[in-house]
C-alpha positions in Angstrom: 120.4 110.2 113.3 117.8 109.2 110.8 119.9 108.9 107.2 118.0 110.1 103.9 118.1 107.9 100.8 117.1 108.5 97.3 115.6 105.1 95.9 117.0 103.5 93.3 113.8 102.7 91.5 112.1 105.1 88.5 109.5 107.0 90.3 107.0 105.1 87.5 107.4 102.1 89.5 106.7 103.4 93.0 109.3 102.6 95.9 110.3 99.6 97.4 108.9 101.2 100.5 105.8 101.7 100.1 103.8 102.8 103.1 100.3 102.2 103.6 98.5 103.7 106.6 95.3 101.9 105.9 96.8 98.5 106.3 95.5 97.2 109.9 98.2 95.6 111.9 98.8 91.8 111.2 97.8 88.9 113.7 101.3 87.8 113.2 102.9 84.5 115.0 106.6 84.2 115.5 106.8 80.8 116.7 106.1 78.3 114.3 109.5 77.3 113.3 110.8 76.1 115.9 114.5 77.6 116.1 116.3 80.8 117.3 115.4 83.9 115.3 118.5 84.7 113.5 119.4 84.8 109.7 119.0 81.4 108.1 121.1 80.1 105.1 119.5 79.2 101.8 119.6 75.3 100.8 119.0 74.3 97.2 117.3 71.5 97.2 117.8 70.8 93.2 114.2 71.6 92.6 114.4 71.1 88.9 111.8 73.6 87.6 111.0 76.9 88.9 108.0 78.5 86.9 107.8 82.8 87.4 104.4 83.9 86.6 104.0 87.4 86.0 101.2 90.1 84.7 101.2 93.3 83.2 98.5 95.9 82.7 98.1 99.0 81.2 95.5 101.5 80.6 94.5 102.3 76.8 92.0 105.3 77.0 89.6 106.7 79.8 86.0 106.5 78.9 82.6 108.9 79.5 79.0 107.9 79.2 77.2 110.9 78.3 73.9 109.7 80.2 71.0 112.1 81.1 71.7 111.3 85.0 75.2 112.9 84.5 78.4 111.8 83.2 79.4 107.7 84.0 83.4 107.2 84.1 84.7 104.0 82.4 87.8 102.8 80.9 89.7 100.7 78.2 92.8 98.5 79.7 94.5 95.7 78.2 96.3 92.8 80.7 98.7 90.2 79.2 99.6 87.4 81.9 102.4 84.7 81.2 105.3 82.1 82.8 108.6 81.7 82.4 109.9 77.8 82.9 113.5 78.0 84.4 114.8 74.1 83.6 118.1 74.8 85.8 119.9 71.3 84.9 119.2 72.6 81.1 120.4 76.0 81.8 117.4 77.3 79.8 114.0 79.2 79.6 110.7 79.3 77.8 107.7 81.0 77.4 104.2 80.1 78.1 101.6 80.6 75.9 100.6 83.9 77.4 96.6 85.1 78.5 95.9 88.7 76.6 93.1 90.2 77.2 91.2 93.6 76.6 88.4 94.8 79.0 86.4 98.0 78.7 84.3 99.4 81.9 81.8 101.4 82.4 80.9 102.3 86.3 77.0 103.0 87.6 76.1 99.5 86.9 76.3 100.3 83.0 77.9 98.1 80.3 79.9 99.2 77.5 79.1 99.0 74.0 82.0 100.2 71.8 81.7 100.0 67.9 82.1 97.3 65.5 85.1 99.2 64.5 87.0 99.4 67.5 89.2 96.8 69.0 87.7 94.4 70.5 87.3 94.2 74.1 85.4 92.1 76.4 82.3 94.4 78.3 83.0 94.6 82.4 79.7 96.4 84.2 81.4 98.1 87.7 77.9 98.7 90.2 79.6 101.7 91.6 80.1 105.2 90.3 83.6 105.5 92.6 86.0 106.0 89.7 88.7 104.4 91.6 86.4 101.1 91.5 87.3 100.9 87.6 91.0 100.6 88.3 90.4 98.3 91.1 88.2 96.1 89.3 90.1 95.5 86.5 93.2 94.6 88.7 91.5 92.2 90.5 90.7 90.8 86.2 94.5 90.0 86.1 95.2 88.7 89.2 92.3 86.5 88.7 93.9 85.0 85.5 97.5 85.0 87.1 96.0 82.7 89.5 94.7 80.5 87.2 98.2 80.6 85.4 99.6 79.8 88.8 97.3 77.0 90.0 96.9 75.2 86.6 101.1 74.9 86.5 101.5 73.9 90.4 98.8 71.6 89.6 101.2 69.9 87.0 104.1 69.7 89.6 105.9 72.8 89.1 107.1 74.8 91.7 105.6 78.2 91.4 107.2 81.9 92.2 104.0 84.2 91.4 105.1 87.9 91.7 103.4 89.3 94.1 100.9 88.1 97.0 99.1 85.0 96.6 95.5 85.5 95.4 94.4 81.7 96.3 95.9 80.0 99.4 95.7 76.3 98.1 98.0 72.8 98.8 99.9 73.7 95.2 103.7 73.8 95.3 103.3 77.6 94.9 104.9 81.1 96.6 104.5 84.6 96.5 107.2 87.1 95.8 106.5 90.4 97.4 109.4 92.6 96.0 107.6 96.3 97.4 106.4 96.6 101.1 103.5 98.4 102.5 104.5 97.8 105.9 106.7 95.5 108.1 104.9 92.5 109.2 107.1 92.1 112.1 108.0 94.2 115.4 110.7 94.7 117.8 113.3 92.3 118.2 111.8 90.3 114.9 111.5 93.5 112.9 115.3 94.1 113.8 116.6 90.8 112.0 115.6 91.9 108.4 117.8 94.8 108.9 121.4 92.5 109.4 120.1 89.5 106.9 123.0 88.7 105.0 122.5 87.8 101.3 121.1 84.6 100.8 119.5 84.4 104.0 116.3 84.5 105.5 114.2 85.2 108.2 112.6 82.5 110.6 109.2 81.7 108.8 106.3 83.4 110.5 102.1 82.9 110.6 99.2 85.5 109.7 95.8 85.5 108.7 93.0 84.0 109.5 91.3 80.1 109.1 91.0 79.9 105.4 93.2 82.9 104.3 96.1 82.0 106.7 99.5 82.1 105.1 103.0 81.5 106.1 105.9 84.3 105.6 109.6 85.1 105.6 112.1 87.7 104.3 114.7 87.3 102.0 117.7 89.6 101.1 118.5 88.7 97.4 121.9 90.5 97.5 124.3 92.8 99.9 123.0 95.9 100.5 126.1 98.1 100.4 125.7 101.4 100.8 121.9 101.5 100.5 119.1 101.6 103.7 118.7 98.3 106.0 115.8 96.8 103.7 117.8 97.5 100.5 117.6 93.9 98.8 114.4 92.3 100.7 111.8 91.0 99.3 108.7 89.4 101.4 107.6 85.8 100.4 104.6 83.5 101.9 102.8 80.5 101.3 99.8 79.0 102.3 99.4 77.7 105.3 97.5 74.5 103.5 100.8 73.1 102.4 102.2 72.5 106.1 104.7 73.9 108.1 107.8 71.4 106.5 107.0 71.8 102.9 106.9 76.0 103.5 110.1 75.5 105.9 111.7 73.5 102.8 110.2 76.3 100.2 111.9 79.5 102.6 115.0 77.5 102.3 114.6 76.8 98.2 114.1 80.8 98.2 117.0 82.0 100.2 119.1 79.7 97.9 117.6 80.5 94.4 116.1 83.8 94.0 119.5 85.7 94.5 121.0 83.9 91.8 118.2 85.6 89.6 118.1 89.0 91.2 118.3 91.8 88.1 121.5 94.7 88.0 120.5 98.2 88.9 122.6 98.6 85.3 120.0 96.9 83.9 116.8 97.4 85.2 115.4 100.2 87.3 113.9 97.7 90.0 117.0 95.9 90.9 117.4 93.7 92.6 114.1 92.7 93.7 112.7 92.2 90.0 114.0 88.7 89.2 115.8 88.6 85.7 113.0 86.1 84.6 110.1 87.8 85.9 111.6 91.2 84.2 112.0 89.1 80.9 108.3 87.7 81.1 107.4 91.6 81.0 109.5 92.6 78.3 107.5 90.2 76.4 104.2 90.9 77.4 103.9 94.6 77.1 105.1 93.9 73.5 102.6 91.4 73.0 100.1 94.4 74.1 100.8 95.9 70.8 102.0 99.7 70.7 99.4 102.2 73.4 99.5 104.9 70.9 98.0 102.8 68.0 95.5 101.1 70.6 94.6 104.5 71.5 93.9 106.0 68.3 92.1 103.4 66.8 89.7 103.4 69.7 89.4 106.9 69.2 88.3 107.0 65.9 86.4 104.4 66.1 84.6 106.0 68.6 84.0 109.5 67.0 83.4 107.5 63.8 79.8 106.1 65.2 78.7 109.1 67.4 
């Protein structure tokens, strides 16, 4: 009989599972490690550095365009992106110099002019008048300048864990961390192995995607899922396809090993364990370095009613 559970996350952060009946079925190939499918074990290679790169966003006030054609939406949102360097032999962590930026938006093809007095924030024209196109837009800003966070640090030899799905699929030492799930890449007797992965195991690695975007994939449980539903503790990694099957097969098995030693407490944070300790760290510091919504807020709505 199907069993009910209440996730453990706040409702602010969504759900773990997160379905997503728009998502097309993936092209998805279960041969290309060649072994049986069955949990694999983890195996720290001693990578010395693992680098977490993170972003946060956060909308600071909704915007209208009073125009003669009708009413344009538009928005105010500020983005702060950052790493965390884990040096595991030194048994320490530090900070990047973090990415903070501020974008206003205007949709209809418009551009945004907000007062001298106002905060500053950089002008972003959206062609369409879908409102959802604003949010979507200035997204895709952050993930944009995570990836450049991401491909300038794999570039210097770092192995890279970016939260969430890769946004360029390059030959960098780089992964994605996927800790919510849309849908279940794999079927049947594949779909069936996530559910009995011990901690610290894996998944055989799997293929999807097409010539240029393909990518490489495997599950992870970061800890023992106790009482909680069969994908309690998984989280969905990939890398591209451009690095070659052995140095991905060698990344799955770095994963496996590592990431549960840095999976958060439910105690301690509401996304546990999926949202690695460093990863929820990097946040802490970045929303801070946002500066407080209330006083963003205001000030831009002074400033505002100031110059009309």
């Amino acid at each position: 009989m199907p069993q009910l559970f209440v996730e453990g996350w706040a409702p602010e952060y969504g759900a773990a599972v997160d379905p997503d009946d728009e998502l097309s079925p993936a092209d998805v190939d279960t041969d290309v490690e060649d072994r049986p499918w069955e949990p694999v074990p983890g195996e720290d290679d001693g990578i010395p550095v693992v680098a977490f790169v993170d972003g946060v966003r956060r909308i600071d006030a909704r915007l209208v365009l009073d125009h003669p054609d009708g009413p344009v939406p538009g928005m105010c949102g500020s983005y702060g992106v950052g790493a965390v360097l884990w040096r595991r032999h030194e048994r320490r962590s530090e900070p990047t110099e973090p990415i903070i930026d501020r974008v206003a938006l205007l949709a209809g093809g418009h551009l945004p002019s907000l007062p001298a007095s106002a905060p500053a924030y950089r002008p972003v024209s959206v062609a369409d008048d879908d409102p959802s196109s604003l949010i979507r837009i200035f997204h895709d800003e952050m993930r944009r300048a995570e990836a450049r966070v991401t491909e300038e640090l794999a570039a210097s030899g770092y192995f890279v864990v970016a939260d969430g799905p890769l946004y360029e699929y390059t030959d960098t030492p780089k992964m994605g961390y996927v800790k919510s799930h849309r849908r279940s890449y794999l079927e049947g007797e594949h779909g069936a192995l996530i559910s009995v992965l011990p901690a610290g195991h894996r998944t055989p690695v799997f293929a999807f995607g097409q010539v240029g975007f393909r990518r490489y994939s495997w599950y992870v449980r970061l800890a023992d899922r106790g009482t909680g539903h069969s994908w309690a503790a998984i989280a969905r990694c990939e890398a591209s396809a451009q690095l070659g099957l052995d140095a991905v097969v060698t990344i799955a098995d770095r994963s496996a090993a590592l990431l549960p030693g840095v999976g958060s407490e439910a105690h301690i944070d509401p996304r546990a364990p999926q949202n690695l300790v460093p990863i929820a760290a990097l946040e802490r510091d970045l929303r801070h370095r946002l500066g407080d919504a209330g006083l963003v807020y205001r000030a831009l709505r002074a400033a505002v009613m100031e110059a009309a």
